[in-house]
C-alpha positions in Angstrom: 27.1 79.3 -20.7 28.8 76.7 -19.1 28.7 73.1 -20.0 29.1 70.1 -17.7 29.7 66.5 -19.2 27.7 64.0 -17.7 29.1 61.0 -15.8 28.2 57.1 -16.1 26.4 57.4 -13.4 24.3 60.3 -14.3 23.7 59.3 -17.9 19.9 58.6 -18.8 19.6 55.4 -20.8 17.2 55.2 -23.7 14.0 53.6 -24.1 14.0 49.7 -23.5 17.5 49.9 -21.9 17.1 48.4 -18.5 19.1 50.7 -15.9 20.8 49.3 -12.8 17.9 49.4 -10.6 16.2 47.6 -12.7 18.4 44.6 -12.9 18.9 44.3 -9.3 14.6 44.4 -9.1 14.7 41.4 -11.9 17.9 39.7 -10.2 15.4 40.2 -6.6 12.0 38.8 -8.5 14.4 35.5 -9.8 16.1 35.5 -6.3 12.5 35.2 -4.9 11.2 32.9 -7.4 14.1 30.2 -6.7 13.8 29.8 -3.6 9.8 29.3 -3.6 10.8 26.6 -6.0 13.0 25.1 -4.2 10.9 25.2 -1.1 7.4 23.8 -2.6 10.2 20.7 -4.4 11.1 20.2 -0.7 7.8 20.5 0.9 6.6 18.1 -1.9 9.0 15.3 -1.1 8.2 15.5 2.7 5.0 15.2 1.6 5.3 12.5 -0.7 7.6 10.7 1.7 5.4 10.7 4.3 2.5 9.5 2.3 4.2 6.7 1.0 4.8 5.9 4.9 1.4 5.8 6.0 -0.1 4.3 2.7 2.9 1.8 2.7 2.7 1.0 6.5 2.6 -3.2 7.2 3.1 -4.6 10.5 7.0 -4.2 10.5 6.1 -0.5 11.3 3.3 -0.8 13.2 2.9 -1.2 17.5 5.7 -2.9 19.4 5.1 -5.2 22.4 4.7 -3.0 24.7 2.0 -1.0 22.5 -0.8 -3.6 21.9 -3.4 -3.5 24.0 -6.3 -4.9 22.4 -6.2 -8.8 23.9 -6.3 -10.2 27.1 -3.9 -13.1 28.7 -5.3 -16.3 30.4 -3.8 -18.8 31.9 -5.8 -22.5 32.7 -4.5 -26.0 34.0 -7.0 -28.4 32.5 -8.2 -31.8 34.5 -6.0 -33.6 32.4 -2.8 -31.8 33.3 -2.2 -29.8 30.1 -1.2 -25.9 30.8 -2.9 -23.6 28.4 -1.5 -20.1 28.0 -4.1 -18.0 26.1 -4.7 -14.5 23.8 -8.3 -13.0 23.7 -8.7 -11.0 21.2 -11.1 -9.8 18.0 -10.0 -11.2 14.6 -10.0 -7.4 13.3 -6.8 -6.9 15.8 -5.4 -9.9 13.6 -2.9 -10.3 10.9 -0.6 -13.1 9.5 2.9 -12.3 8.9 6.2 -14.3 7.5 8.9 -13.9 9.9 11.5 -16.5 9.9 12.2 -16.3 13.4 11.2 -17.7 17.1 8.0 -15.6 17.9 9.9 -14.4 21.1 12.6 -12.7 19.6 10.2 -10.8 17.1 8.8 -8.1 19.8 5.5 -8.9 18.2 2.2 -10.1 20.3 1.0 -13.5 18.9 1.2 -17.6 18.6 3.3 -19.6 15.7 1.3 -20.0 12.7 1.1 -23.2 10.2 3.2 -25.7 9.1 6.7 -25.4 7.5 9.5 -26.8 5.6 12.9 -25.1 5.7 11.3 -21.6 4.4 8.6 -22.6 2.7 5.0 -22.2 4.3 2.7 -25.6 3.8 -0.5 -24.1 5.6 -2.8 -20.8 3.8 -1.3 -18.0 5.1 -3.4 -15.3 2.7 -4.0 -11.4 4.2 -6.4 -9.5 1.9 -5.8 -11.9 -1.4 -1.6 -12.0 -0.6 0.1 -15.2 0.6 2.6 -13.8 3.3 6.0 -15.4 2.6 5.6 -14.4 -0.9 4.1 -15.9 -4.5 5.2 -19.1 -6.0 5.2 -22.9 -3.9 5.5 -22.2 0.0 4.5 -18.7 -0.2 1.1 -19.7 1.7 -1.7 -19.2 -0.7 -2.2 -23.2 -0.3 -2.3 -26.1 2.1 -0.1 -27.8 0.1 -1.2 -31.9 -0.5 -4.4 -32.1 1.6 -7.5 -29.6 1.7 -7.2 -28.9 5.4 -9.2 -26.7 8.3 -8.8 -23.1 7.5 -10.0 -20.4 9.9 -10.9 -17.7 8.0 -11.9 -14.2 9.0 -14.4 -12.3 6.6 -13.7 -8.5 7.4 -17.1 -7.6 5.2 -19.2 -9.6 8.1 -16.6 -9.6 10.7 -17.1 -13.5 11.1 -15.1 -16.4 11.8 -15.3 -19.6 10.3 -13.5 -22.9 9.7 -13.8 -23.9 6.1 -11.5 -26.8 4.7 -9.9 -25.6 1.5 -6.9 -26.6 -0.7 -6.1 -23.2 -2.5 -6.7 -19.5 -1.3 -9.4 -19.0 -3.7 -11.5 -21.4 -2.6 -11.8 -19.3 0.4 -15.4 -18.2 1.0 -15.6 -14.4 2.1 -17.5 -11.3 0.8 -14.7 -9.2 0.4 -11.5 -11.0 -1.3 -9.9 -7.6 -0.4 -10.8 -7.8 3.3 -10.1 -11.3 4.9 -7.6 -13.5 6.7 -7.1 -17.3 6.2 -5.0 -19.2 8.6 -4.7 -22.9 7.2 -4.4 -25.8 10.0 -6.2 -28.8 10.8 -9.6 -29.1 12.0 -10.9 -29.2 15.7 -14.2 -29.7 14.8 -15.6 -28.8 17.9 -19.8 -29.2 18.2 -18.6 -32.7 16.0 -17.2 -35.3 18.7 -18.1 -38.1 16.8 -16.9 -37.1 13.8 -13.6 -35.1 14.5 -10.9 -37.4 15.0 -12.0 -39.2 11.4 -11.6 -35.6 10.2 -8.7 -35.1 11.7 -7.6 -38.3 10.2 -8.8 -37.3 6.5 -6.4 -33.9 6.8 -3.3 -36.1 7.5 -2.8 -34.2 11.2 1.0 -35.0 12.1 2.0 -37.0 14.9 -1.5 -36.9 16.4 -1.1 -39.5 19.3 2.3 -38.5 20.3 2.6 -36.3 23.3 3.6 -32.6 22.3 3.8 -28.8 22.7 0.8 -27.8 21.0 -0.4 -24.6 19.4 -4.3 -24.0 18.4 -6.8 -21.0 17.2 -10.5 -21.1 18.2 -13.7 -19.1 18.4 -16.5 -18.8 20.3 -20.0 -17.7 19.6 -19.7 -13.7 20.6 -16.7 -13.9 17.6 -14.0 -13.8 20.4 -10.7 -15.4 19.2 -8.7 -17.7 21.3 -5.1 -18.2 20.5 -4.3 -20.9 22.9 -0.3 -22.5 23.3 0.3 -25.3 25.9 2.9 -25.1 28.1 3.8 -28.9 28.4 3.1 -31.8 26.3 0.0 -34.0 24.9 -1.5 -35.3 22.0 -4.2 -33.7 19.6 -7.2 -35.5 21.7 -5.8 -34.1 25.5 -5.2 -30.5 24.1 -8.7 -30.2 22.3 -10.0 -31.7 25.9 -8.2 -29.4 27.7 -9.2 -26.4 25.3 -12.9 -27.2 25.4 -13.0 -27.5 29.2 -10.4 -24.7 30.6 -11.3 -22.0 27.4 -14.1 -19.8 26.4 -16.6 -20.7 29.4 -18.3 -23.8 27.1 -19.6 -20.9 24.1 -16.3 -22.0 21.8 -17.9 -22.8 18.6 -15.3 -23.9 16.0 -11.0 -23.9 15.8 -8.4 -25.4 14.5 -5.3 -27.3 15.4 -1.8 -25.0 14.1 1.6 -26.1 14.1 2.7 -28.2 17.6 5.9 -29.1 19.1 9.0 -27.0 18.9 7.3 -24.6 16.7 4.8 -24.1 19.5 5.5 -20.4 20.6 4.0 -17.1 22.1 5.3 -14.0 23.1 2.7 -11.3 24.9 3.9 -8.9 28.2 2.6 -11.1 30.5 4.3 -14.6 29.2 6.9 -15.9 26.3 7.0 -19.6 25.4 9.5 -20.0 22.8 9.3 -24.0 22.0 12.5 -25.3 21.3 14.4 -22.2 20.1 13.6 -22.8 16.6 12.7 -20.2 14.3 9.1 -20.3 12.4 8.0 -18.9 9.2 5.0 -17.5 10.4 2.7 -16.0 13.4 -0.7 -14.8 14.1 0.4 -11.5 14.9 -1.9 -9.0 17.3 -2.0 -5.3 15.5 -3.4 -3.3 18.2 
């Protein structure tokens, strides 16, 4: 009888010894299991990356000029000579936003907002319980000195009102977590013998001198009017001119916002930029 010595190759392994087939099937199985690792880690980072995107998403990141849709653009020469350049719109299309610049260069629909100093904001500026240009003095969660006209929009009801407040939490809305207050001065309209003594009690700047002027009114359907002259006048010839050439004689409350230089709009169909100077804030359209 012949013998034959076995090779490596050929050589049967024990129990519990893993042959070479077998470490290529566990080196395949780890193989495998790597990269479904690494492609749920990936697919989880898209994933939370986009979430944070949409969750996250303010009106830096929302609809350009060209996008917005939701208003319409009016133009009126009153009796009295003043030209009124006007935004139609619902207060739900309707933010406040901080931007430190002239309203035309921001590629944003909407009017200058409330009075400044430097960067600090003296009128409310308050979206859903947040002052817009930040906490602490200026930020806008105040009129700062006087209680003064507010126009505040209560998401709950989807209703407009003028309420004169000092602070943001004297605000008046169902839902703290659903509203916009834009601080000003009071146009009391449906009050023409008492409006100019209210106007008066809020401390209105430079009322009698003739000025670009800027203002934010309602009427009874809960249209909102953002209205920007084109030439100058003083409080009592705009609010004239605004209660005869806007909202067809239904506008039921509004308020004064800031005037001169800071007067400014920017839709597709018209840009008035004041005197160049940059603004801390606009009423900004969102749709």
């Amino acid at each position: 009888m012949t013998l034959h010595r076995s090779n490596g190759a050929n050589a049967s392994h024990g129990p519990g010894t893993p042959g070479p087939d077998d470490r290529l099937g566990r080196k395949g199985l780890l193989r495998v299991i790597i990269i479904l690792f690494i492609t749920f880690v990936g697919l989880g980072a898209v994933f939370c990356v986009l979430f944070y995107s949409l969750t996250s998403r303010g009106p830096d990141s929302s609809a350009p000029l060209e996008a917005i849709t939701q208003y319409r653009y009016e133009y009126r020469e009153a009796s009295n000579g003043m030209k009124l350049h006007t935004l139609v719109t619902k207060p739900a299309y309707v933010t406040l936003e901080a931007i430190h610049s002239n309203v035309t260069l921001t590629d944003k629909v909407g009017v200058n907002g409330g009075f400044f100093y430097e960067g600090a904001l003296l009128s409310m500026g308050v979206v859903n319980g947040h002052p817009v240009n930040g906490d602490g003095y200026g930020g806008g969660s105040e009129n700062v000195k006087y209680a003064r006209g507010t126009l505040v929009w209560d998401g709950a009801s989807d209703s407009l009102s003028v309420q004169v407040v000092s602070k943001a939490e004297e605000v008046r809305v169902k839902d703290h977590s659903r509203f916009w207050a834009q601080g000003g001065i009071s146009m009391s309209i449906g009050s023409d013998d008492q409006w100019l003594r209210q106007m008066e009690a809020e401390h209105a700047p430079f009322p009698e001198e003739e000025r670009l002027r800027t203002g934010a009114v309602y009427d009874e359907l809960g249209n909102l009017y953002l209205v920007v002259s084109e030439n100058e006048g003083t409080l009592v010839q705009f609010r004239e001119a605004i209660l005869e050439a806007v909202g067809g004689g239904r506008l039921a409350d509004g308020i004064f916002l800031d005037g001169d230089g800071s007067s400014q709009l920017l839709s597709k169909e018209m840009r008035l930029s004041g005197d160049q100077r940059p603004v801390v804030q606009m009423i900004r359209l969102m749709k």
